[in-house]
C-alpha positions as CSV (number, residue, x, y, z in Angstrom):
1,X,8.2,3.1,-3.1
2,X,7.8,4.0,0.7
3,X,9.2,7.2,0.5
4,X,7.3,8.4,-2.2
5,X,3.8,7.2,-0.6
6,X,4.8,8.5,2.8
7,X,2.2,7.5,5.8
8,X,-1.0,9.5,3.5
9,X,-0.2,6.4,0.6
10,X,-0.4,3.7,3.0
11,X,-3.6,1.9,3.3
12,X,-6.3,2.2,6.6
13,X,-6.7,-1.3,8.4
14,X,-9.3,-2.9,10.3
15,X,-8.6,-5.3,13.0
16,X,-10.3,-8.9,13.9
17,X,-9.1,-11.8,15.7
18,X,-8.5,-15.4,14.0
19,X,-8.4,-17.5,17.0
20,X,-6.2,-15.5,19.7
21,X,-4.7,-13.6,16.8
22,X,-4.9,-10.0,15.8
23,X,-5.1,-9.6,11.7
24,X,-5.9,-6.3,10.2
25,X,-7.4,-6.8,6.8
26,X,-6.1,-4.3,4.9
27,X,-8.8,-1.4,3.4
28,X,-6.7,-0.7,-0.5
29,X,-7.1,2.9,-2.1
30,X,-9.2,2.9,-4.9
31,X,-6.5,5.5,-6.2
32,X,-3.6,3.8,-5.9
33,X,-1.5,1.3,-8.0
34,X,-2.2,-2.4,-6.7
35,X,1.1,-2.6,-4.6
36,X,0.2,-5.9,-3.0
37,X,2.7,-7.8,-4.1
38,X,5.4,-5.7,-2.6
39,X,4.0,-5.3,0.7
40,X,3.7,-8.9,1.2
41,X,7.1,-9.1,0.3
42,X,8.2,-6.3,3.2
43,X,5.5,-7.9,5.8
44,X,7.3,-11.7,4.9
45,X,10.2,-10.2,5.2
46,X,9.8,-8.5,8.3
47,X,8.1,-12.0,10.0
48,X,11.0,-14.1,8.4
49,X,13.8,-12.3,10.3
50,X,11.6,-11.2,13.4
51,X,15.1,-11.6,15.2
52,X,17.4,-8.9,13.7
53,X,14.1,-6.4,13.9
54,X,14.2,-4.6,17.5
55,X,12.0,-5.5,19.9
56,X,10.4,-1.9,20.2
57,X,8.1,-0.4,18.2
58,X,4.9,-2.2,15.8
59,X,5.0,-6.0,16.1
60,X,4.9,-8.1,12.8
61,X,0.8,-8.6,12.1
62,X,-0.9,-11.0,9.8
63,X,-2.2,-8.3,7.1
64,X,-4.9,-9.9,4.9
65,X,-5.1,-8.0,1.6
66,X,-7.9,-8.0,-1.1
67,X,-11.1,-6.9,-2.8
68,X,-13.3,-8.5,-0.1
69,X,-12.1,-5.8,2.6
70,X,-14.1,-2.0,2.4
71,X,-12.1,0.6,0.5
72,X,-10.2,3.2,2.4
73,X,-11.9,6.9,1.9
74,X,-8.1,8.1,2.0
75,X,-7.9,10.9,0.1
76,X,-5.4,10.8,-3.1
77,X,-1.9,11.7,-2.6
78,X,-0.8,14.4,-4.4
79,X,2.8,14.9,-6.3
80,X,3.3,11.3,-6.9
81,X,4.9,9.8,-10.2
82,X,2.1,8.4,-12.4
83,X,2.9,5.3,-12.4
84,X,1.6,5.3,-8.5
85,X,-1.8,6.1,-9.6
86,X,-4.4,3.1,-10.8
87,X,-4.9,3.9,-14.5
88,X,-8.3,3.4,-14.7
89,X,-9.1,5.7,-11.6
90,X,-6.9,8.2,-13.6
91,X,-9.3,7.5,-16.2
92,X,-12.2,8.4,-14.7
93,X,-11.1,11.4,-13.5
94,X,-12.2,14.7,-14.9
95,X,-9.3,17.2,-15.9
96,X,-9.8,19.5,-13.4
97,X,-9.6,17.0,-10.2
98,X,-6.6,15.1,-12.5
99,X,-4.7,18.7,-12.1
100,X,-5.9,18.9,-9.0
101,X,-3.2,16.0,-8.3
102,X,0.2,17.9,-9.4
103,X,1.2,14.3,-10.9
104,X,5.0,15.0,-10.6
105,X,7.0,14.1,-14.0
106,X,9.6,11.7,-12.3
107,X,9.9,8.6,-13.4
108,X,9.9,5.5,-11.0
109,X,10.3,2.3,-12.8
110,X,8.5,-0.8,-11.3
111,X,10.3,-4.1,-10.9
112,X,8.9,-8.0,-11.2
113,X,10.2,-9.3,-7.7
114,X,10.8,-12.7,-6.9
115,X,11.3,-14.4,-4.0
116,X,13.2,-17.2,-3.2
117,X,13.4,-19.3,-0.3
């Protein structure tokens, strides 16, 4: 799923403080699938086992997602498998823009996930 979004499918962020914390609430593309629950799962993931991560690089952020935060004005990615796109923004677009998007023919099948702890 990460691969195929690349940095241009990843959502814009805005940061605040709760108390002495940094949270970035999270700004979701109107264009893209609601991938929510598998980014919680990654950013849980990544708090959970802070220990095995190294120390360099992006620390492990509260991310608060939802339809309270502003839309991101990131443009669509283009080439992606359908099934990345939000159907009803699909919908609404007009044939030309839709071709516009080269929506690649590969499949990529979508799981449930749960999580156990």
């Amino acid at each position: 799923m990460l691969e195929n979004l690349g940095p241009d499918g990843m959502s814009s962020e805005e940061s605040s403080t709760e108390g002495v914390d940094t949270v970035y609430r999270v700004k979701p593309l109107p264009w893209r699938r609601d991938i929510t629950q598998y980014m919680d799962i990654i950013d849980n993931q990544r708090h959970r086992d802070a220990d095995i991560f190294p120390p360099q690089g992006t620390k492990p952020t509260k991310r608060v997602r939802g339809t309270a935060n502003p839309s991101s004005t990131r443009a669509p990615v283009r080439e992606l498998p359908q099934s990345f796109y939000d159907e009803g923004w699909l919908r609404g677009l007009n044939q030309h823009r839709r071709e516009a998007l080269n929506i690649s023919k590969a499949k990529f099948e979508w799981y449930k996930l749960t999580i156990t702890q």
